[in-house]
NUROMAR-431638 format. One record per atom (N, C-alpha, C): residue number from 1; residue in one letter; atom name; y, x, z. Coordinates in Angstrom, 3 decimals, decimal comma. Atoms other than C-alpha are relative to their C-alpha. Example, Ala and Ser with C-alpha at 12.3 -4.5 7.8 and 13.67 -1.06 7.14 Angstrom:
// NUROMAR-431638
PT    nr   rest   atom         yy         xx         zz
PT     1      A      N     -1,190      0,890      0,000
PT     1      A     CA     -4,500     12,300      7,800
PT     1      A      C      1,200      0,900      0,000
PT     2      S      N     -1,190     -0,820     -0,060
PT     2      S     CA     -1,060     13,670      7,140
PT     2      S      C      1,090     -0,770      0,730
This chain:
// NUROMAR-431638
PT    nr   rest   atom         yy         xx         zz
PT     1      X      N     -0,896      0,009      1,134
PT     1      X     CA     64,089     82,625    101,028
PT     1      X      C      0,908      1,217      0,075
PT     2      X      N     -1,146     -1,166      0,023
PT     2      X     CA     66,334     85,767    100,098
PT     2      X      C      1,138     -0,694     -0,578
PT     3      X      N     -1,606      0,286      0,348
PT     3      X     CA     69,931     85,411     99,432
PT     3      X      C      0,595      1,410     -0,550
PT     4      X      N     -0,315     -1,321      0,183
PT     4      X     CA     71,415     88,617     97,450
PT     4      X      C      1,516     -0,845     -1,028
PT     5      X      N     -1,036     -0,393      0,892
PT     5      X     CA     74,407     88,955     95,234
PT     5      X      C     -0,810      0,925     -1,252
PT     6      X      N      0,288     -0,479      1,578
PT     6      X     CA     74,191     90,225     91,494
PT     6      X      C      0,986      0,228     -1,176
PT     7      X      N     -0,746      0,225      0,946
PT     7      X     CA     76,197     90,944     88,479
PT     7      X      C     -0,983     -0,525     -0,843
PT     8      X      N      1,230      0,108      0,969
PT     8      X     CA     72,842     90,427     86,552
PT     8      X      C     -1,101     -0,866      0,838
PT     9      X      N      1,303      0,567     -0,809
PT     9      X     CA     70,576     87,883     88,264
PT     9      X      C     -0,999      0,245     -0,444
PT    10      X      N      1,453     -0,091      0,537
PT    10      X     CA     67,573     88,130     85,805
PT    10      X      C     -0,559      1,694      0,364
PT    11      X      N      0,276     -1,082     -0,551
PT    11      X     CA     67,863     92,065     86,300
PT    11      X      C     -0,548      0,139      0,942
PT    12      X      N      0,072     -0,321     -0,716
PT    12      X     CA     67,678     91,994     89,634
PT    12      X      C     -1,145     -0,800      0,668
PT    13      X      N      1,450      1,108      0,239
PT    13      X     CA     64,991     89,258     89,865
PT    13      X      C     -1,322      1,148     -0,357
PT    14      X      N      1,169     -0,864      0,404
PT    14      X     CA     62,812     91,799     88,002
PT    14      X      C     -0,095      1,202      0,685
PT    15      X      N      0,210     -0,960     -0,507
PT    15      X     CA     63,508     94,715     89,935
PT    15      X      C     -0,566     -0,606      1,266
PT    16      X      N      0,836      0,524     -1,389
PT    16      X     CA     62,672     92,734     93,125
PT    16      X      C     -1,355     -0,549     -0,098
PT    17      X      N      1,719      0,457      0,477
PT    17      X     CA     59,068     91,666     91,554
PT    17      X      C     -0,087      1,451     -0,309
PT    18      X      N      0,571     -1,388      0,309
PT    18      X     CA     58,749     95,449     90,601
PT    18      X      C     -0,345      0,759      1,511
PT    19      X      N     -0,231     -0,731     -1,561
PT    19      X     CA     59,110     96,318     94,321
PT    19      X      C      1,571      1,113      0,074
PT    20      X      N     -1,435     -1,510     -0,453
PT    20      X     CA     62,567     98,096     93,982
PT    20      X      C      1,115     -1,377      0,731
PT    21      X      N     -1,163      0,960     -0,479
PT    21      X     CA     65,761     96,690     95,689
PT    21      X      C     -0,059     -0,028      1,766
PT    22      X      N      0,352     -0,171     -0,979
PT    22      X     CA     65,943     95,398     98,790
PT    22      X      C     -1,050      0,216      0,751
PT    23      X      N      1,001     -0,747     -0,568
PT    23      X     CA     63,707     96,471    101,900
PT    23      X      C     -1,362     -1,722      0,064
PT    24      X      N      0,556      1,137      0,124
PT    24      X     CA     62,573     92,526    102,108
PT    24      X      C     -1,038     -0,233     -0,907
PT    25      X      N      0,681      0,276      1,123
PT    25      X     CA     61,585     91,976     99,012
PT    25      X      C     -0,894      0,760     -0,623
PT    26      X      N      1,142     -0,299      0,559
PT    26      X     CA     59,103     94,724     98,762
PT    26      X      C     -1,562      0,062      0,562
PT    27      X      N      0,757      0,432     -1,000
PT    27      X     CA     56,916     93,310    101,102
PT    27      X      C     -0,148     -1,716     -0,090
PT    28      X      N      0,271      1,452     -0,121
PT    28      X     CA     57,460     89,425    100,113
PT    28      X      C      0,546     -0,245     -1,386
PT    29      X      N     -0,241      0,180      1,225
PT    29      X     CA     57,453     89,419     96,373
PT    29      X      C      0,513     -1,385     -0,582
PT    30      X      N     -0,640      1,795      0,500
PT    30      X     CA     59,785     86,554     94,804
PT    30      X      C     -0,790     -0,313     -0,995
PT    31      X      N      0,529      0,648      1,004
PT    31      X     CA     58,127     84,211     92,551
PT    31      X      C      0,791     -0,792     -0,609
PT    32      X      N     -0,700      0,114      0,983
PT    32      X     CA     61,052     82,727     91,191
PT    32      X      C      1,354     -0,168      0,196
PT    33      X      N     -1,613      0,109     -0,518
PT    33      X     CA     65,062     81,908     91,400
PT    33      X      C     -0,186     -1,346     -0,020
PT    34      X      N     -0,593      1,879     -0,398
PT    34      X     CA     66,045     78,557     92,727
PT    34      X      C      0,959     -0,155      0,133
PT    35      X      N     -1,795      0,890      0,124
PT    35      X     CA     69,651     78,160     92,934
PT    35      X      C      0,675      1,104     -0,262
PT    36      X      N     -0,874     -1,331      0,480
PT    36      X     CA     72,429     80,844     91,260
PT    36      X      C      1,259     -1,078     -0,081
PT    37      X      N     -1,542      0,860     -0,130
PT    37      X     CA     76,019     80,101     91,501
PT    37      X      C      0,667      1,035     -0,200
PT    38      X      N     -0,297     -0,566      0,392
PT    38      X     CA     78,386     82,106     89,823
PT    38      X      C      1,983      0,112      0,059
PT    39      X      N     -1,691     -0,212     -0,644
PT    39      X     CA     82,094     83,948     90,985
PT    39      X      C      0,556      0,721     -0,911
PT    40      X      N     -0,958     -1,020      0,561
PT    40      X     CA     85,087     85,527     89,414
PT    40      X      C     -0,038      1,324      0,347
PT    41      X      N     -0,088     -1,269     -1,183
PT    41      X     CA     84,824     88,456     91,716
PT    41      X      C     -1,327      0,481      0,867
PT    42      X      N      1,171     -0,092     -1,058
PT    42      X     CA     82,202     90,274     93,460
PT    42      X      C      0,606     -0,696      1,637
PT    43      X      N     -0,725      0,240     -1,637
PT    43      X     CA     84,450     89,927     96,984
PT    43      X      C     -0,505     -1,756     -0,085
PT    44      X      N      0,454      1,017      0,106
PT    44      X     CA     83,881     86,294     96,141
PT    44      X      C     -1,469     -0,333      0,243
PT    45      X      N      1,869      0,435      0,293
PT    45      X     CA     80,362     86,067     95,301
PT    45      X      C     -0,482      0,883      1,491
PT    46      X      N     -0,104     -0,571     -1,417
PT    46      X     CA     80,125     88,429     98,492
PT    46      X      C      0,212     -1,198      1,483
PT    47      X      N     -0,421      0,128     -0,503
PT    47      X     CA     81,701     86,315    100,441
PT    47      X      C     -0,827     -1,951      0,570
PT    48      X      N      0,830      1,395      0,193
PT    48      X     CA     79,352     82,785     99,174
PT    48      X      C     -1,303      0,334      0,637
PT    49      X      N      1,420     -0,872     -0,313
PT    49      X     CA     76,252     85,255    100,022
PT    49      X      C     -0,074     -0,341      1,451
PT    50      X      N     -0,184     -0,168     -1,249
PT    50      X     CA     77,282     85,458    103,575
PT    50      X      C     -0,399     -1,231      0,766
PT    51      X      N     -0,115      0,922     -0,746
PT    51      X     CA     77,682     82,160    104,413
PT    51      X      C     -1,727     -1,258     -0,526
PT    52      X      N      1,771      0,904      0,313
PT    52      X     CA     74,328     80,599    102,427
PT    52      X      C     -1,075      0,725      1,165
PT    53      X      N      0,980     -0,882     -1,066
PT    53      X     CA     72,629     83,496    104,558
PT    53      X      C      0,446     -0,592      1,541
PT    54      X      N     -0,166      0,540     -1,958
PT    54      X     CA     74,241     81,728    108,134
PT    54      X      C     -0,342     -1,557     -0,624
PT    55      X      N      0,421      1,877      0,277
PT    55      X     CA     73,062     78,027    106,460
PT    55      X      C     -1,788      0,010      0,968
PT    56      X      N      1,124     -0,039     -0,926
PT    56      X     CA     70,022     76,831    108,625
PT    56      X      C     -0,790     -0,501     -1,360
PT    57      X      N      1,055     -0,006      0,983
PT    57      X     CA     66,663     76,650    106,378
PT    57      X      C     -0,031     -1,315     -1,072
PT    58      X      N      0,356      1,693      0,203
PT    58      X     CA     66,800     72,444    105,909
PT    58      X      C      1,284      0,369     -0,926
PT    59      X      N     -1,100      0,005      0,741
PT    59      X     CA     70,583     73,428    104,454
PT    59      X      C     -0,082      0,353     -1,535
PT    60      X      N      0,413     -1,184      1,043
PT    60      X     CA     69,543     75,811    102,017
PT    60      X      C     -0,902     -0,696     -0,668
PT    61      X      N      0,842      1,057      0,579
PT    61      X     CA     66,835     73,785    100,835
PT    61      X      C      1,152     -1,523     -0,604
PT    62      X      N     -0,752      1,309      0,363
PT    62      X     CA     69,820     70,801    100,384
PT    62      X      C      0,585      0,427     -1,222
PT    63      X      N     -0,739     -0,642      0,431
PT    63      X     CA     71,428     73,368     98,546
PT    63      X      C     -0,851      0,445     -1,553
PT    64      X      N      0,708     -0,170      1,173
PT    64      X     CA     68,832     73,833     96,319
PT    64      X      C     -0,353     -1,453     -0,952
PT    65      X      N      0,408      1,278      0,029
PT    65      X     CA     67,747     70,500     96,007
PT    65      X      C      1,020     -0,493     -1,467
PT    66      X      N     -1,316      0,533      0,670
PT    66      X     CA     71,062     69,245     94,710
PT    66      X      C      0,281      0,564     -1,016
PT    67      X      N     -0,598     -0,304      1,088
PT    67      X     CA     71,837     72,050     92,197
PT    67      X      C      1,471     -0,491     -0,533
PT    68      X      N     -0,804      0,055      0,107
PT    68      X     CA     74,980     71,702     92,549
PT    68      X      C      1,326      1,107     -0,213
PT    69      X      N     -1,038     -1,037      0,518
PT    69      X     CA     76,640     74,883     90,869
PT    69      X      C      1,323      0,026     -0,510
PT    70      X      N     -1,874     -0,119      0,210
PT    70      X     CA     80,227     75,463     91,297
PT    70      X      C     -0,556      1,185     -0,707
PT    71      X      N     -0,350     -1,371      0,419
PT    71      X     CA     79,816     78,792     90,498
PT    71      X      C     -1,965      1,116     -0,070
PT    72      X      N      1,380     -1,085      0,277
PT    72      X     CA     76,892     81,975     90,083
PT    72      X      C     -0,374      0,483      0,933
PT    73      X      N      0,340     -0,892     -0,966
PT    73      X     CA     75,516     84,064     92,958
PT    73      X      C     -1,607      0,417     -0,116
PT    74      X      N      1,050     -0,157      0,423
PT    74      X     CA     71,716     84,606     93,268
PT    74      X      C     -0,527     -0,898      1,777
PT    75      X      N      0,921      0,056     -1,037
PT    75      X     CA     69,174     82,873     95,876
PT    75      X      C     -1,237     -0,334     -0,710
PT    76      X      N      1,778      0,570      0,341
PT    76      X     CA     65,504     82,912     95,557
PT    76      X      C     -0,682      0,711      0,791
């Protein structure tokens, strides 16, 4: 699963299926978005990124599961 930040999720969705973006993702092409959660602030949305990326795999999956959007960010 990738975890990124975005001002534009769908943008950046498509550039990461084009092969641009990160180094990850042009080697393990996403097939779709599963959970976005959305901040006032990049530093914010920065700051949600970080900590989904230290969640252990089973979490992240709970996290999806639930759809439980406070807010925007990007994982897929």
């Amino acid at each position: 699963m990738y975890t990124g930040y975005s001002p534009d999720v769908e943008e950046r969705f498509k550039a990461h299926c084009a092969g641009k973006g990160a180094k990850y993702t042009r080697s393990h092409k996403p097939r779709k978005i599963l959970y976005t959660e959305e901040f006032n602030t990049k530093s914010e949305a920065m700051k949600r990124e970080r900590e989904i990326k230290g969640l252990p795999r089973k979490e992240k999956l709970s996290l999806i599961k639930s759809k439980s959007s406070r807010r925007r960010s990007s994982v897929g």
